[in-house]
N, C-alpha and C positions, 0 to 999 in steps of 0.2 A: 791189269784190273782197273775198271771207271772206279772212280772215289766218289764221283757224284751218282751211279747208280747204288755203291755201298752205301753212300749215304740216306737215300730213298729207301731201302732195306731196312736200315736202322731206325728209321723214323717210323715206317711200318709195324715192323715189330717191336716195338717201343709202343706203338700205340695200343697193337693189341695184346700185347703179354702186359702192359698196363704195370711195370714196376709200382707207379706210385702210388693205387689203389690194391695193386696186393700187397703192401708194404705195409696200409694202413689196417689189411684184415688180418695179417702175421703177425701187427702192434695188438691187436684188439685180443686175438688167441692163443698170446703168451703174453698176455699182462702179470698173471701169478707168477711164470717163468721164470727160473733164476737166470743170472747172464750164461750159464754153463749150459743152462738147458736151449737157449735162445738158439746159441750157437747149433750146440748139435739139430734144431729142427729146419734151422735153416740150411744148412749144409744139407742136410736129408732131404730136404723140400728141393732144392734147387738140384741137385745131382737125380732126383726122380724126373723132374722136367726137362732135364738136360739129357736123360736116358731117352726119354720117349722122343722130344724132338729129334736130335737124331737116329734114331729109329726108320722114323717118317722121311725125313733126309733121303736114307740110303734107301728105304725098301718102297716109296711114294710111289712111283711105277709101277713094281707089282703089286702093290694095294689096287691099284685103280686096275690093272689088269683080272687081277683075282676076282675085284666084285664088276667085273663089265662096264664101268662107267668112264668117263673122258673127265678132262681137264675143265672144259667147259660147263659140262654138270657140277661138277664141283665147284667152280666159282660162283656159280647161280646159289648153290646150297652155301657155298661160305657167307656169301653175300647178304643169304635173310639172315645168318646167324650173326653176322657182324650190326645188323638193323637193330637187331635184338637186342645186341649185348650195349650196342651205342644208347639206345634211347632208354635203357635201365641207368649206365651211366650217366647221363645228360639229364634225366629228370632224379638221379639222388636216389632211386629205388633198391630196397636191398636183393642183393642175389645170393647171399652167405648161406642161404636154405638154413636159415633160424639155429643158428651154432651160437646161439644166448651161453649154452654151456661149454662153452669151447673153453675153460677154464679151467674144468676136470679134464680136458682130453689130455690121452698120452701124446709124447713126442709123437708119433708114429701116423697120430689120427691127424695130429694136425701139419706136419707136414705133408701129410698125404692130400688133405683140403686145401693146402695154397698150392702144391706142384700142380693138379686138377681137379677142377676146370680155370684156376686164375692162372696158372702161366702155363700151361700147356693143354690149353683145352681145345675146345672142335674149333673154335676161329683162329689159334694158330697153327696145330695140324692141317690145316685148308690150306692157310697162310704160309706153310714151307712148300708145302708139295707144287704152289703154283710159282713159287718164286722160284722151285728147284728148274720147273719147266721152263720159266723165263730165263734166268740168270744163272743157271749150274747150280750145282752142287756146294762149291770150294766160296762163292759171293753170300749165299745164303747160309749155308753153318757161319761163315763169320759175322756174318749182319747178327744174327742168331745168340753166337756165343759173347757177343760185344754186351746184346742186353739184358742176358744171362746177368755174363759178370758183373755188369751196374746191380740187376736187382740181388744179388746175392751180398754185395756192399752194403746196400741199403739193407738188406735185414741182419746182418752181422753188425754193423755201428745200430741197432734200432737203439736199444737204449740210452746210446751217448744224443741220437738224434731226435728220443721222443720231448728233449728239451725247446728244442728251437720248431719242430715240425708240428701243428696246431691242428685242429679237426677243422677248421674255415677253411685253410690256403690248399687241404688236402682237397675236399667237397669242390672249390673251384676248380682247380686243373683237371679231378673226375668230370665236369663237366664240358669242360675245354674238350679233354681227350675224348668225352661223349660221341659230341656233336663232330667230330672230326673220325672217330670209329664209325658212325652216318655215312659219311661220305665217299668210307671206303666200301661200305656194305653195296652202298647205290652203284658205284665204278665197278663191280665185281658181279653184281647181276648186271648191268648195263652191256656190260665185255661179253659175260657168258650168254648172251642172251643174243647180242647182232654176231657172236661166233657162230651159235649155232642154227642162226639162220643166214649164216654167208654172207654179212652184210657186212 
């Protein structure tokens, strides 16, 4: 196993499963939440995103074979959605779809809204199935399950961690990881795009 393409993986999916931005909408919609309750949404939130990733993992192939489509199509289509999702982060814009009440939600609702589309939505679904192309199966569940586990840390201490972690230093890195979610969208339509003209 390269460590230095695990590592590239992890960076990846670190960037677009975004722990520290879903971290900060998990803090936002269990603020009412007791630490009992905290637990159990995260635990449920992450075991739902960890369902459907691998999912996509084992069955990516026959997805792409079921609907007709190649690899290539799909990095073009990952690509606007990583444009997408970069330049909402990078300019601060919200994408919570207005969950102001996420305060009355049940465990259920709101684990359900951070599993997806924050950790396991269309830009990482894209995001396994081409790395599965690229790099196997066995390099990608780990890169995968690695930032899993980080973000699952991070919402299971949220409350020991909402001491020290501030809405500024979050906002910045959102935007860090933005402008660098950019650059993967650009690399993804760029590839799928001289693929499928053979260039």
């Amino acid at each position: 196993m390269d460590l230095g393409e695990l590592g590239q993986l992890v960076v990846l999916f670190f960037v677009i499963i975004d722990p520290i931005t879903s971290f900060a909408v998990f803090f936002v919609l269990t603020s009412d939440k007791t630490e009992a309750e905290r637990l159990r949404t995260a635990t449920l939130a992450v075991s739902v995103a960890a369902v459907l990733a691998y999912t996509v993992l084992l069955l990516g192939s026959f997805l792409l074979d079921m609907f007709s489509t190649s690899i290539d199509d799909l990095r073009v289509a990952g690509g606007i959605i990583l444009l997408i999702l970069g330049i909402q982060m990078a300019l601060g814009m919200s994408y919570t779809g207005g969950e102001n009440g996420g305060a009355q939600k049940s465990v259920q609702a709101i684990a359900s809204i951070v599993a997806t589309p924050f950790l396991s939505g269309p830009a990482t679904i894209t995001a396994i199935i081409i790395s599965e192309s690229d790099y196997g199966p066995l390099m990608t569940g780990l890169a995968v399950t690695i930032v899993l586990a980080f973000t699952a840390a991070l919402f299971i201490l949220s409350a020991k961690l909402n001491r020290f972690i501030h809405r500024t230093p979050v906002q910045i890195m959102s935007t860090v990881l933005g402008v660098i979610t950019i650059a993967w969208g650009v690399n993804y339509i760029r590839t799928g795009i001289m693929a499928a003209l053979g260039l």
